[in-house]
Gaussian input, Z-matrix of N, CA and C with variables (Angstrom, degrees):
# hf/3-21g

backbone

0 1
 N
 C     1     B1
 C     2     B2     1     A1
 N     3     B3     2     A2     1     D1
 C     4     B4     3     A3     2     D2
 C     5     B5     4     A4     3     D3
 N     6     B6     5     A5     4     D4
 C     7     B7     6     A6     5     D5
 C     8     B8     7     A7     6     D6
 N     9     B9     8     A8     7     D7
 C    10    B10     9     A9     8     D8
 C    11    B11    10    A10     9     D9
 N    12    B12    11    A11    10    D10
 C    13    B13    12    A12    11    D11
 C    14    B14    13    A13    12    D12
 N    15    B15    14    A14    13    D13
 C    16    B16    15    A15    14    D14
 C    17    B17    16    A16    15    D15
 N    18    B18    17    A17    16    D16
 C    19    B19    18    A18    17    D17
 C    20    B20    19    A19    18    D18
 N    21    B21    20    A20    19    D19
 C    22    B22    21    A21    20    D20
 C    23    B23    22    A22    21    D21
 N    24    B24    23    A23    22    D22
 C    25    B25    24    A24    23    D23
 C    26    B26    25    A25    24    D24
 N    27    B27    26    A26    25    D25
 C    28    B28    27    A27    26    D26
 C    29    B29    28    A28    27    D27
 N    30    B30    29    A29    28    D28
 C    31    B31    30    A30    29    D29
 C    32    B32    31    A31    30    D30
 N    33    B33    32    A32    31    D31
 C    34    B34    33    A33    32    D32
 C    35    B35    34    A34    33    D33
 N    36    B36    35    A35    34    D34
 C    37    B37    36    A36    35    D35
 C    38    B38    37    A37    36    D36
 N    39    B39    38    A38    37    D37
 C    40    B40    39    A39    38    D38
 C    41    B41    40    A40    39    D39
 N    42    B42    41    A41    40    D40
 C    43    B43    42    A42    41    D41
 C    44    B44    43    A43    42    D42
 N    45    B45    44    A44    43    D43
 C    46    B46    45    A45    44    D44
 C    47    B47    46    A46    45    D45
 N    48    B48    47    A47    46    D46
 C    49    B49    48    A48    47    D47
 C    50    B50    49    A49    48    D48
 N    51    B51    50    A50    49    D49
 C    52    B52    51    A51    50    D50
 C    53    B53    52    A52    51    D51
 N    54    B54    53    A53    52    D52
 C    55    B55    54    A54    53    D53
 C    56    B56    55    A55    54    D54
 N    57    B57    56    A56    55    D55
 C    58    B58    57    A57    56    D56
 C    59    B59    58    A58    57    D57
 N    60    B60    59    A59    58    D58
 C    61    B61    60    A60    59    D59
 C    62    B62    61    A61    60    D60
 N    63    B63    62    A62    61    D61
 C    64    B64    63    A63    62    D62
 C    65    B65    64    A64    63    D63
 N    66    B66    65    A65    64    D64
 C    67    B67    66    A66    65    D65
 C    68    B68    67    A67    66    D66
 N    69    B69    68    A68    67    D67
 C    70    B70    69    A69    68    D68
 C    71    B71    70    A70    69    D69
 N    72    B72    71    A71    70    D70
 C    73    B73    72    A72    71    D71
 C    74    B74    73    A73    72    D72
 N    75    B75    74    A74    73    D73
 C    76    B76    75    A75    74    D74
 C    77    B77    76    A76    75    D75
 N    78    B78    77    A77    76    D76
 C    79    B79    78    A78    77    D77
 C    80    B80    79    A79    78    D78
 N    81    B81    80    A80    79    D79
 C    82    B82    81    A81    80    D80
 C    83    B83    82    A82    81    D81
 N    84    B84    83    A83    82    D82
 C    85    B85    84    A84    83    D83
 C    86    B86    85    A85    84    D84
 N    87    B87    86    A86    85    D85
 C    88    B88    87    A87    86    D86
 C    89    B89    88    A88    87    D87
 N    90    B90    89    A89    88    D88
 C    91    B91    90    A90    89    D89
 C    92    B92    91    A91    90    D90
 N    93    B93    92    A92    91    D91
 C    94    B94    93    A93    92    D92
 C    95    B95    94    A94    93    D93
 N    96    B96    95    A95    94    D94
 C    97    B97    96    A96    95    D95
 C    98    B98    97    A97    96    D96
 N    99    B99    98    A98    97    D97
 C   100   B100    99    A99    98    D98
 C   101   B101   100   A100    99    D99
 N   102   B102   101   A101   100   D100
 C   103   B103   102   A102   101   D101
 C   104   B104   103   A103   102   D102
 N   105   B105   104   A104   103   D103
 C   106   B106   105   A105   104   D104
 C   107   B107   106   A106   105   D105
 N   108   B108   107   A107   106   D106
 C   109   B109   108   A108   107   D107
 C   110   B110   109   A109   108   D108
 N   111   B111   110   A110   109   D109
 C   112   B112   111   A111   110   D110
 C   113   B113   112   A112   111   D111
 N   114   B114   113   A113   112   D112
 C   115   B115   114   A114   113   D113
 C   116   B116   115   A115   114   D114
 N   117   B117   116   A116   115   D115
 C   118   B118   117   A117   116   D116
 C   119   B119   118   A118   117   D117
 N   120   B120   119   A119   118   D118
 C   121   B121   120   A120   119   D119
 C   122   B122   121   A121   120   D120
 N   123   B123   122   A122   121   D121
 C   124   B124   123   A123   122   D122
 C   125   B125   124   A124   123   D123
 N   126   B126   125   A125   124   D124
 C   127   B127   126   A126   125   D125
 C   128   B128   127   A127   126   D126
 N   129   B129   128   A128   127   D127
 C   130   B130   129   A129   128   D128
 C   131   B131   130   A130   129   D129
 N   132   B132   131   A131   130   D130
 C   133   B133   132   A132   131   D131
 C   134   B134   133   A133   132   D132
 N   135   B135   134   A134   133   D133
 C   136   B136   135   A135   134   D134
 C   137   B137   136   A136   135   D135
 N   138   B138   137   A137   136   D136
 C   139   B139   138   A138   137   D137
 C   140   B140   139   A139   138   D138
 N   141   B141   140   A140   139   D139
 C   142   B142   141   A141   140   D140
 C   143   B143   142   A142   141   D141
 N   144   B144   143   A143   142   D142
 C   145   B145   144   A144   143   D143
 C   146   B146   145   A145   144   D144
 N   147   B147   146   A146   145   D145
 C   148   B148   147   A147   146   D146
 C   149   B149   148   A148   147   D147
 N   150   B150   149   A149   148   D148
 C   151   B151   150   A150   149   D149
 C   152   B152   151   A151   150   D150
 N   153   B153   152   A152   151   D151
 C   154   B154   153   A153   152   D152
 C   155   B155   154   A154   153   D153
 N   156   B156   155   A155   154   D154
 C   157   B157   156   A156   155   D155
 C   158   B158   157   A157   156   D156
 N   159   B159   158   A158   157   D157
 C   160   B160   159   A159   158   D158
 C   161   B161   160   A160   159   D159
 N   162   B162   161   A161   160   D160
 C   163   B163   162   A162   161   D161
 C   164   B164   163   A163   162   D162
 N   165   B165   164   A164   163   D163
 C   166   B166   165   A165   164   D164
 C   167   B167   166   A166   165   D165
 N   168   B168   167   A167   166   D166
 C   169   B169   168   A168   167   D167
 C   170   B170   169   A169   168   D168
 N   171   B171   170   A170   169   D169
 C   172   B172   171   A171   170   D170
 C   173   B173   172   A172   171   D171
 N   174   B174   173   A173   172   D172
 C   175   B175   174   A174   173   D173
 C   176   B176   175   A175   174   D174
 N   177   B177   176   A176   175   D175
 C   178   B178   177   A177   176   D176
 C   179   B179   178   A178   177   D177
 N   180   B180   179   A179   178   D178
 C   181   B181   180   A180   179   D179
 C   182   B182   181   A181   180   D180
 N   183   B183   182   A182   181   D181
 C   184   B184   183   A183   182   D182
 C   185   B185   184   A184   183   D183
 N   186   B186   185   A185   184   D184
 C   187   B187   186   A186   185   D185
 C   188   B188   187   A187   186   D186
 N   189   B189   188   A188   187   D187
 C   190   B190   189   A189   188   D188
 C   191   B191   190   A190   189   D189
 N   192   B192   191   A191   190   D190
 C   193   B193   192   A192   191   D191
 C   194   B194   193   A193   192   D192
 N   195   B195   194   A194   193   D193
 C   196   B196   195   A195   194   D194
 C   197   B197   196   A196   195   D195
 N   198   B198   197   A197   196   D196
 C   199   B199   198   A198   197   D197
 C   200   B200   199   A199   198   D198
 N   201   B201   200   A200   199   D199
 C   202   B202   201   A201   200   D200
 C   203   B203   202   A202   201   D201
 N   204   B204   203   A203   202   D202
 C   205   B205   204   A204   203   D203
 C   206   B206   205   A205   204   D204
 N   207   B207   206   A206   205   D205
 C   208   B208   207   A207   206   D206
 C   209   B209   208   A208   207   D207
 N   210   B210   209   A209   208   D208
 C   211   B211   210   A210   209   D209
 C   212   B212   211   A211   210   D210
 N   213   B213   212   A212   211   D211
 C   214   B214   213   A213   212   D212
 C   215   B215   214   A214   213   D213
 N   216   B216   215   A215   214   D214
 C   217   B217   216   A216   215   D215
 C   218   B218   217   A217   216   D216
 N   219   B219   218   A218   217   D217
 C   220   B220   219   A219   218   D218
 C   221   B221   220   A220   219   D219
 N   222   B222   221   A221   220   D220
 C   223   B223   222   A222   221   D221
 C   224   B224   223   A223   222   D222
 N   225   B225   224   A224   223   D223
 C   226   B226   225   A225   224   D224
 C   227   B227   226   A226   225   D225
 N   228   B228   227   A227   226   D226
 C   229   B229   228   A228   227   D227
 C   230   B230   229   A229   228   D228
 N   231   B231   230   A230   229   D229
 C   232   B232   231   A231   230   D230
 C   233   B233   232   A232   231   D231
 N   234   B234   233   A233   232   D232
 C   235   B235   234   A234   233   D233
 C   236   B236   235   A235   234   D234
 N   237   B237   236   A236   235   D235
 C   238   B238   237   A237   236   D236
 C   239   B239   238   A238   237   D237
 N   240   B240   239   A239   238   D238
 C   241   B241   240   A240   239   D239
 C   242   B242   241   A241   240   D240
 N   243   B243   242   A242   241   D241
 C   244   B244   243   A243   242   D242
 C   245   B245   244   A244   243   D243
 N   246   B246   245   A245   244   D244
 C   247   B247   246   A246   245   D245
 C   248   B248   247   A247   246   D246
 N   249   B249   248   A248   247   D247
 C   250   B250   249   A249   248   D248
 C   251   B251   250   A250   249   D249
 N   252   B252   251   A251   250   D250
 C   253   B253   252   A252   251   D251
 C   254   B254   253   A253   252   D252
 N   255   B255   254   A254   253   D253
 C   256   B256   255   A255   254   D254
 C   257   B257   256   A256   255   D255
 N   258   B258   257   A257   256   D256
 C   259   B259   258   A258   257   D257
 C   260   B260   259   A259   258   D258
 N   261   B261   260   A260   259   D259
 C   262   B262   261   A261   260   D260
 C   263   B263   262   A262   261   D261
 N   264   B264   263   A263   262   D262
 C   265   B265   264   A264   263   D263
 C   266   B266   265   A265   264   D264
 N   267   B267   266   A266   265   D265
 C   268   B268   267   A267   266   D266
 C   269   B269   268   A268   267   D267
 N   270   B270   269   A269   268   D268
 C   271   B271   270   A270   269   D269
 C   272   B272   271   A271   270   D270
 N   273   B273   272   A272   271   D271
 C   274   B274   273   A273   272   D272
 C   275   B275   274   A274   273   D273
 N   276   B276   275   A275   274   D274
 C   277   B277   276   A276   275   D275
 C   278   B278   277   A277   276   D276
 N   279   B279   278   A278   277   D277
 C   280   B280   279   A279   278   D278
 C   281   B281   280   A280   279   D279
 N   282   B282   281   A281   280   D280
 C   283   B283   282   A282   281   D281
 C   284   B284   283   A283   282   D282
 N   285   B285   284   A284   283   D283
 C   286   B286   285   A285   284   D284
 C   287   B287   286   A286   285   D285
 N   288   B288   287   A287   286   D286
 C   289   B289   288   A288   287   D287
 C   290   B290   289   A289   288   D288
 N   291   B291   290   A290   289   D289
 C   292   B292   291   A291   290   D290
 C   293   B293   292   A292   291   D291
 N   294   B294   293   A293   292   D292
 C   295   B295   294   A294   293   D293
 C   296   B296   295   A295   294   D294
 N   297   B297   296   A296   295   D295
 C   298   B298   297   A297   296   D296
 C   299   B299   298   A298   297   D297
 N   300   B300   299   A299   298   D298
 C   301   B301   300   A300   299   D299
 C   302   B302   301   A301   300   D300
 N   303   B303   302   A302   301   D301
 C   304   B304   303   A303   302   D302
 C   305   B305   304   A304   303   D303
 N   306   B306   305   A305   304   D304
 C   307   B307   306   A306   305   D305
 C   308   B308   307   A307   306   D306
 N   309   B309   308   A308   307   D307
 C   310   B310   309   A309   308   D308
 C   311   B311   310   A310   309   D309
 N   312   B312   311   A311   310   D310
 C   313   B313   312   A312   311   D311
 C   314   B314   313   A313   312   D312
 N   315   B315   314   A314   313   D313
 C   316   B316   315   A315   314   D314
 C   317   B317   316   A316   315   D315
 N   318   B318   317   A317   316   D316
 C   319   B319   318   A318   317   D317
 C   320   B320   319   A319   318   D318

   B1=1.4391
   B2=1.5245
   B3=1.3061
   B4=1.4830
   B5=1.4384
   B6=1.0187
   B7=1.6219
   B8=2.0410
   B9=1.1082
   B10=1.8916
   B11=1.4218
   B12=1.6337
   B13=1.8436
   B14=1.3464
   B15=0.7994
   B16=2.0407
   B17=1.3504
   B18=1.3464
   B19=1.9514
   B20=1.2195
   B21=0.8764
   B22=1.8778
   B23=2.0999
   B24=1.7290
   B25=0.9432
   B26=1.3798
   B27=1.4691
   B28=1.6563
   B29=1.5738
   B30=1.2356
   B31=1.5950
   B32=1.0918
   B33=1.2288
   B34=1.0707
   B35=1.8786
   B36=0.8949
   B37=1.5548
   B38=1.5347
   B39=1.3812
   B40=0.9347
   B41=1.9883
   B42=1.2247
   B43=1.2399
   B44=1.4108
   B45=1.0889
   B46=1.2646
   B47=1.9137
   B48=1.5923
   B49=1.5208
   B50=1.9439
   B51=1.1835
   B52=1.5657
   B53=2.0337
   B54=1.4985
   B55=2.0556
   B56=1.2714
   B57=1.8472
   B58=0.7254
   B59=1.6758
   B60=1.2988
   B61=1.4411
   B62=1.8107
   B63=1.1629
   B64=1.6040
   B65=1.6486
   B66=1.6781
   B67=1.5411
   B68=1.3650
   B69=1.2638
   B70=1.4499
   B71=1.8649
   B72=1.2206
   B73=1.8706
   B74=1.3488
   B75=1.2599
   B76=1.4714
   B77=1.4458
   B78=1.2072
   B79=1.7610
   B80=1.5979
   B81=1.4533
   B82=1.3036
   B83=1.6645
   B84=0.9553
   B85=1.3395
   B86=1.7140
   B87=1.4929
   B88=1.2230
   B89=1.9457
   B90=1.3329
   B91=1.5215
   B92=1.5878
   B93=1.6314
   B94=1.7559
   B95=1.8568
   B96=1.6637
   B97=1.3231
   B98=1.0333
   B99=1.8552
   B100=1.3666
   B101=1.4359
   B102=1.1540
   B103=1.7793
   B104=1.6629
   B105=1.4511
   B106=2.0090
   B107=1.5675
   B108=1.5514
   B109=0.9963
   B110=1.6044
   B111=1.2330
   B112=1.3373
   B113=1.7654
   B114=1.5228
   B115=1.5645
   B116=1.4361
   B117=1.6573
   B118=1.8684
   B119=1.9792
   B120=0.9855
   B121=1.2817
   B122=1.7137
   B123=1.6592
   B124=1.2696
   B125=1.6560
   B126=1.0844
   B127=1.8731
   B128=1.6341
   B129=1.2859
   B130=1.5818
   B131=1.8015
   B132=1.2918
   B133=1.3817
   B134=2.1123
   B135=1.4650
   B136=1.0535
   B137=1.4790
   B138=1.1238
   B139=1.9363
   B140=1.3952
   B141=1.3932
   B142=1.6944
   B143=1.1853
   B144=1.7354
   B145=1.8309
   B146=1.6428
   B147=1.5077
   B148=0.7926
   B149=1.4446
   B150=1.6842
   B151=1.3926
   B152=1.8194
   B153=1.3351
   B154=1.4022
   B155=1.2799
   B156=1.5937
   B157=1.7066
   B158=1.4039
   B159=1.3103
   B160=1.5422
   B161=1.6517
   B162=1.3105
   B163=1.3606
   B164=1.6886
   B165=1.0818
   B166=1.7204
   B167=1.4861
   B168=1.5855
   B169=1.7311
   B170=1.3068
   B171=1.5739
   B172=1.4812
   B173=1.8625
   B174=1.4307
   B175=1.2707
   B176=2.1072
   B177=1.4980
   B178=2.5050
   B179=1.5194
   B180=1.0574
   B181=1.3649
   B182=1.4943
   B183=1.2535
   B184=1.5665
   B185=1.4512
   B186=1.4320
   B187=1.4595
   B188=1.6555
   B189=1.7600
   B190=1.2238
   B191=1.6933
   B192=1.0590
   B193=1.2203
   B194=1.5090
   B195=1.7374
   B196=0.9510
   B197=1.4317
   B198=1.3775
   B199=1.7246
   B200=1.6256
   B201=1.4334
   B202=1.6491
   B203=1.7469
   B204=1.5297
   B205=0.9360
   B206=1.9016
   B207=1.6167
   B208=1.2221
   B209=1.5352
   B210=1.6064
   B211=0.6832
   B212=1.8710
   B213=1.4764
   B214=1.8948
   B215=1.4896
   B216=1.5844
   B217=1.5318
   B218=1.8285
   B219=1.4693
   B220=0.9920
   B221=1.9376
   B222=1.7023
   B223=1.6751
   B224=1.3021
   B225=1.5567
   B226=1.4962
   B227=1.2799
   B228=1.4846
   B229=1.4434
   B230=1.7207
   B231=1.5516
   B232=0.8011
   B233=1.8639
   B234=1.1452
   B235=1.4257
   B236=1.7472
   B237=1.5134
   B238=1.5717
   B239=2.0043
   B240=1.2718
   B241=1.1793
   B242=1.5385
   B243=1.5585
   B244=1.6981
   B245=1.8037
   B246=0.9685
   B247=1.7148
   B248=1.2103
   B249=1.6851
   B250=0.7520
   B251=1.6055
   B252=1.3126
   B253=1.5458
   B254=1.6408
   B255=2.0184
   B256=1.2705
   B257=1.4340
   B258=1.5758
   B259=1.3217
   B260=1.4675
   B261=2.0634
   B262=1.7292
   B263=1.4612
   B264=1.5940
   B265=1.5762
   B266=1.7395
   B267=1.7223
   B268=1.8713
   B269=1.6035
   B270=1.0815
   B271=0.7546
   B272=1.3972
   B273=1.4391
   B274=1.1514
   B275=1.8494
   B276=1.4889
   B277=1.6908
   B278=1.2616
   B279=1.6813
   B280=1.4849
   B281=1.5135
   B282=1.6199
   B283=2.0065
   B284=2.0223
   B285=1.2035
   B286=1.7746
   B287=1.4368
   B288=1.4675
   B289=1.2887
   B290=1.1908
   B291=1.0718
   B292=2.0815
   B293=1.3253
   B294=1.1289
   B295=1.3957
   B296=1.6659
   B297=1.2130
   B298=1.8599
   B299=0.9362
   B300=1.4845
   B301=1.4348
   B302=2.2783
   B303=1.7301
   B304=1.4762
   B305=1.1287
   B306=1.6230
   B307=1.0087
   B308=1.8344
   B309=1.7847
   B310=2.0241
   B311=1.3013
   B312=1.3026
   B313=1.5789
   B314=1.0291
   B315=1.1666
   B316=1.7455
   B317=1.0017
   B318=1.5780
   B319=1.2821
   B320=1.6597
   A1=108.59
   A2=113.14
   A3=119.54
   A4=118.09
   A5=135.68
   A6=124.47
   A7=108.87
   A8=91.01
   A9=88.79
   A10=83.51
   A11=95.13
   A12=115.29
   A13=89.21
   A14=133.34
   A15=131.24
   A16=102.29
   A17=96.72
   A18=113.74
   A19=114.39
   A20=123.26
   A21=160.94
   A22=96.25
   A23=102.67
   A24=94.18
   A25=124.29
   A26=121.10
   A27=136.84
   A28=98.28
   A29=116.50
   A30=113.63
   A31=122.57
   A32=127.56
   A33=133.48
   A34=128.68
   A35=110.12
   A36=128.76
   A37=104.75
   A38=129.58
   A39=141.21
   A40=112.92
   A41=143.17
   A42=105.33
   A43=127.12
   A44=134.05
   A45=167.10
   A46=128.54
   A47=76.42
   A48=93.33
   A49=118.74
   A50=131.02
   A51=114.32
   A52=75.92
   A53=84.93
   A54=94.51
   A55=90.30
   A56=104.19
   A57=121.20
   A58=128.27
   A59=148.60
   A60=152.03
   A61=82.11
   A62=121.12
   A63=106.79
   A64=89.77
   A65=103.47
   A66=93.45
   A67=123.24
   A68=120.23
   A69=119.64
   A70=103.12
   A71=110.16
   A72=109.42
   A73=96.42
   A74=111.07
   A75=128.69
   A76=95.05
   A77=114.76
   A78=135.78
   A79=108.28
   A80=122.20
   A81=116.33
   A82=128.64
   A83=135.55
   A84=138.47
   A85=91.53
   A86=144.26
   A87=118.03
   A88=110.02
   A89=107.28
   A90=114.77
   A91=100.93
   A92=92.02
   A93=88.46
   A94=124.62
   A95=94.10
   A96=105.03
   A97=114.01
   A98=120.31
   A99=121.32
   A100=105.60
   A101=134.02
   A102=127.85
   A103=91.24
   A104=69.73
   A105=99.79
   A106=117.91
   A107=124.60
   A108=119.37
   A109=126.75
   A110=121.19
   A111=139.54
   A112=95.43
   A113=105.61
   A114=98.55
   A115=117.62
   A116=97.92
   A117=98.02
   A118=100.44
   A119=106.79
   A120=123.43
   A121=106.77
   A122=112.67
   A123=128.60
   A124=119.55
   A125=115.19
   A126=102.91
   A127=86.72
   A128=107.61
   A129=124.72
   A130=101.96
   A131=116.77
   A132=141.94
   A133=84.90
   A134=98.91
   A135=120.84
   A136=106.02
   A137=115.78
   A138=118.06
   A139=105.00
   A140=81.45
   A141=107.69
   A142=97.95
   A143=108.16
   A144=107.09
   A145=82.77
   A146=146.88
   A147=177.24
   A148=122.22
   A149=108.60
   A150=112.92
   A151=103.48
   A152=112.17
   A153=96.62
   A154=130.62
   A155=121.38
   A156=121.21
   A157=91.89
   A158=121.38
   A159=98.99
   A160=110.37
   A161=118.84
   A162=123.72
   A163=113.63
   A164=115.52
   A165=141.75
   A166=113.37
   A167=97.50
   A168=130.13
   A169=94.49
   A170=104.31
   A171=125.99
   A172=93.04
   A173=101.09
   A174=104.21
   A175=105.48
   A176=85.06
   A177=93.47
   A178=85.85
   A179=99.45
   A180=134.07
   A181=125.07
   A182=115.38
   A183=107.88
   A184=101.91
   A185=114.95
   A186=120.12
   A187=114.96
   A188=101.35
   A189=98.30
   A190=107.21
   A191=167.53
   A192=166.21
   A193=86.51
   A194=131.06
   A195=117.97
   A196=119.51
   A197=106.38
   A198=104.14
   A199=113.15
   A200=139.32
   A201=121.86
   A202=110.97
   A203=112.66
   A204=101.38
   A205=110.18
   A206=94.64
   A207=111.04
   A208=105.79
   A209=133.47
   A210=168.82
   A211=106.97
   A212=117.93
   A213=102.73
   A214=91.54
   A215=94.80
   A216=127.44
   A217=91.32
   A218=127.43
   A219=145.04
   A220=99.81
   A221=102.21
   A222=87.54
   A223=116.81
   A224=120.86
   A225=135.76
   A226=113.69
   A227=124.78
   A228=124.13
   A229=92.59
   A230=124.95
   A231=118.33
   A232=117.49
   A233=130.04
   A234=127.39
   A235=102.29
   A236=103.57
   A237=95.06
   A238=86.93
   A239=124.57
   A240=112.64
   A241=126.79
   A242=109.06
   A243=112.29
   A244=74.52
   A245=118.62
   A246=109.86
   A247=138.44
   A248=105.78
   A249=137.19
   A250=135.56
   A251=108.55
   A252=133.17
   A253=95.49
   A254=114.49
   A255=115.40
   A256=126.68
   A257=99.28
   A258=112.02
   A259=100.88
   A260=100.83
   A261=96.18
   A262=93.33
   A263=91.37
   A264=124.90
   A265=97.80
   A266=90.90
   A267=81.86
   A268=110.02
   A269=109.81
   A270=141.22
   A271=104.51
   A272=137.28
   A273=135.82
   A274=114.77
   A275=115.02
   A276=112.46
   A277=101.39
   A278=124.02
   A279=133.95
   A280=111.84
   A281=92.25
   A282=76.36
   A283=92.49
   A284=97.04
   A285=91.69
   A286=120.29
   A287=98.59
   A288=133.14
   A289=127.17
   A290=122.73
   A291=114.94
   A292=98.07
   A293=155.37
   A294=129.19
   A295=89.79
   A296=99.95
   A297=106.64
   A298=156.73
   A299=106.02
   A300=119.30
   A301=88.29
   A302=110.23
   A303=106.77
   A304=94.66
   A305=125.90
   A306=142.33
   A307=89.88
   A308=88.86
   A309=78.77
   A310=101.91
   A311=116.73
   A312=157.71
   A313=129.35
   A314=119.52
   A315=124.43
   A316=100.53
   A317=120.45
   A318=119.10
   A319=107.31
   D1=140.41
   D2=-178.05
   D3=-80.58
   D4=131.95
   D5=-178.28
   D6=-97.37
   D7=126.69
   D8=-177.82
   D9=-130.71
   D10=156.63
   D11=-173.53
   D12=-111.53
   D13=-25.84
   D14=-163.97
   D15=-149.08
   D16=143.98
   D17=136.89
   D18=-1.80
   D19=-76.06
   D20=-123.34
   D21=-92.56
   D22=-52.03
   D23=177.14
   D24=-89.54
   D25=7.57
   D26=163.79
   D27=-44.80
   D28=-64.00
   D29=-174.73
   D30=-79.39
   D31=31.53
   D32=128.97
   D33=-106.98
   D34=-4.99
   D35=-178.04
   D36=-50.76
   D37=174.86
   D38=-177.39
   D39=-63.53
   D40=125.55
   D41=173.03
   D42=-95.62
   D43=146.21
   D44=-133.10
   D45=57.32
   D46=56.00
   D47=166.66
   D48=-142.86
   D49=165.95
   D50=-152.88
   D51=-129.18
   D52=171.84
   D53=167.52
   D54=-108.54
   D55=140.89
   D56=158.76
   D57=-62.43
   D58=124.58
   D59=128.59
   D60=63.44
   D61=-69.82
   D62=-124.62
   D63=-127.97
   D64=19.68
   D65=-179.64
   D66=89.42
   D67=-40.95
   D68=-144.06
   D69=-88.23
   D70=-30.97
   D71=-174.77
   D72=-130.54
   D73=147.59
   D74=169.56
   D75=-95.67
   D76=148.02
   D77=-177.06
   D78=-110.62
   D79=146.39
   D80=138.68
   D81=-25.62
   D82=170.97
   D83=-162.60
   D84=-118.15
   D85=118.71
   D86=-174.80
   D87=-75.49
   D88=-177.62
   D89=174.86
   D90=-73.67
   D91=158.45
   D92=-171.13
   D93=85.83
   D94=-9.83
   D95=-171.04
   D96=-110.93
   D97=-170.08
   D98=146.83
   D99=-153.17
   D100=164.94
   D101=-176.71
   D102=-148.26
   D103=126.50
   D104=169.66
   D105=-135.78
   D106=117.17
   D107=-163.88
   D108=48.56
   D109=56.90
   D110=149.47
   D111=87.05
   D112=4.56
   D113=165.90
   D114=-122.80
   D115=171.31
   D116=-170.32
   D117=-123.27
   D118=131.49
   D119=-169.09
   D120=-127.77
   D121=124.11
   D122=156.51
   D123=-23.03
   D124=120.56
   D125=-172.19
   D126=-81.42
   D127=140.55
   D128=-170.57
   D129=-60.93
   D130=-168.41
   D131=-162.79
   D132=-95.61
   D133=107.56
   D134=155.53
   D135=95.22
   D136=17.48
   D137=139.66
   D138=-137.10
   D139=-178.49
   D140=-157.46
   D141=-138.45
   D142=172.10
   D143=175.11
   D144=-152.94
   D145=136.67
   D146=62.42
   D147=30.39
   D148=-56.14
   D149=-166.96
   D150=-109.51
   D151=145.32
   D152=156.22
   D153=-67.03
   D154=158.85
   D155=161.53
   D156=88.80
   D157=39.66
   D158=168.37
   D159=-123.55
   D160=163.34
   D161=-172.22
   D162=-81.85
   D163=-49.22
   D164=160.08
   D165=-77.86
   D166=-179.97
   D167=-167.35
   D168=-154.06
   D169=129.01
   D170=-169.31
   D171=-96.78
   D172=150.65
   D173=-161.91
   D174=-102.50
   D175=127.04
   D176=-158.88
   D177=-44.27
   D178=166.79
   D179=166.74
   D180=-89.81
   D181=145.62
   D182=-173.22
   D183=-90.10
   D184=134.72
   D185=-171.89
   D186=107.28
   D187=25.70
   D188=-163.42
   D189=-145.75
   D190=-135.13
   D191=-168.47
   D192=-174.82
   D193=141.68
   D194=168.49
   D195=-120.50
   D196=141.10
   D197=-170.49
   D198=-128.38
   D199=136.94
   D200=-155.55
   D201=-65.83
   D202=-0.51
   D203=-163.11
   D204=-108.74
   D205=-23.09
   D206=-176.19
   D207=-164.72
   D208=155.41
   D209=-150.22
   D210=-110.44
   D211=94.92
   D212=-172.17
   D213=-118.04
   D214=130.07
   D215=-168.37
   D216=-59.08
   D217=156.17
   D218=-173.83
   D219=-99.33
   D220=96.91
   D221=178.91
   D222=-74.31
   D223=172.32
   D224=-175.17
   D225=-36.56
   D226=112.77
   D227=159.34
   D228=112.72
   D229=24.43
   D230=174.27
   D231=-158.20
   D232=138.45
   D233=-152.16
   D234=-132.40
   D235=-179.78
   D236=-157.52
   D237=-167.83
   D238=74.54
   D239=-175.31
   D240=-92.65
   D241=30.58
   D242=-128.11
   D243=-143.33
   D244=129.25
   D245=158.70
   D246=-76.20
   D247=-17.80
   D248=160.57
   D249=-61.41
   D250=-26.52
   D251=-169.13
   D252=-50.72
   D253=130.84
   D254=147.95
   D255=-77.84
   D256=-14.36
   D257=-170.45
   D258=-135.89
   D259=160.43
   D260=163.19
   D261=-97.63
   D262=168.54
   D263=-179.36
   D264=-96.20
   D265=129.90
   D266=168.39
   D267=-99.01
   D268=159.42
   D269=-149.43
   D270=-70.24
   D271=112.24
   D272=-160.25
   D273=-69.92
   D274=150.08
   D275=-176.66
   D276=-72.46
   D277=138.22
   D278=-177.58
   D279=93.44
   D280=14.98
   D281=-163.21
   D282=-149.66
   D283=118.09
   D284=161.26
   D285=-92.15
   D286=173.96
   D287=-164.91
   D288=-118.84
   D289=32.81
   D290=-158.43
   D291=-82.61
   D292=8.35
   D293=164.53
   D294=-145.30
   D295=121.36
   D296=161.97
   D297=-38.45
   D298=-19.03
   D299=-160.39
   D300=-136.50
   D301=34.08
   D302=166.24
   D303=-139.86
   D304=170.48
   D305=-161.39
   D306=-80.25
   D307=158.64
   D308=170.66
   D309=-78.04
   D310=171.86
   D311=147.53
   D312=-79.94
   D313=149.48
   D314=178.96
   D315=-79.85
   D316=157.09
   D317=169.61
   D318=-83.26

């Protein structure tokens, strides 16, 4: 844990860590997050962050449902072409799916 005496020295602190309440310790950054200048911010609609203490949000993957904390793979019979996606799409009747992250196919 980082020790800061002020405000003042937040911006300079390590980045991807936030001040705590009262100033006094800088924190990890939680998952789902990101911290810039002594604050922690939601990773937006269509990344994620995985690890604590980080400054950024890694951007989901196609073939995946996206969630701020993690990234959930799209199982069989279902696709996700959107980076954005909370959810996968199943896979429409008349039409396959073999890879998750492409549009379906005709059979």
């Amino acid at each position: 844990m980082l020790e800061c005496t002020s405000a003042d020295v937040l911006f300079d602190s390590q980045a991807g860590y936030y001040s705590a309440e009262d100033h006094s310790t800088c924190e990890p950054c939680w998952i789902g997050n990101y911290c810039v200048n002594s604050r922690m911010w939601p990773c937006q609609n269509g990344t994620y962050q995985d690890v604590e203490g980080e400054s950024t949000c890694k951007e989901c993957p196609l073939g995946a449902a996206c969630h701020p904390a993690a990234p959930i793979p799209c199982p069989v019979g279902f696709y996700s072409i959107d980076r954005t996606a909370k959810a996968c799409t199943e896979c429409p009747s008349g039409k396959i799916c073999p890879n998750s992250s492409v549009e379906p196919q005709l059979c």
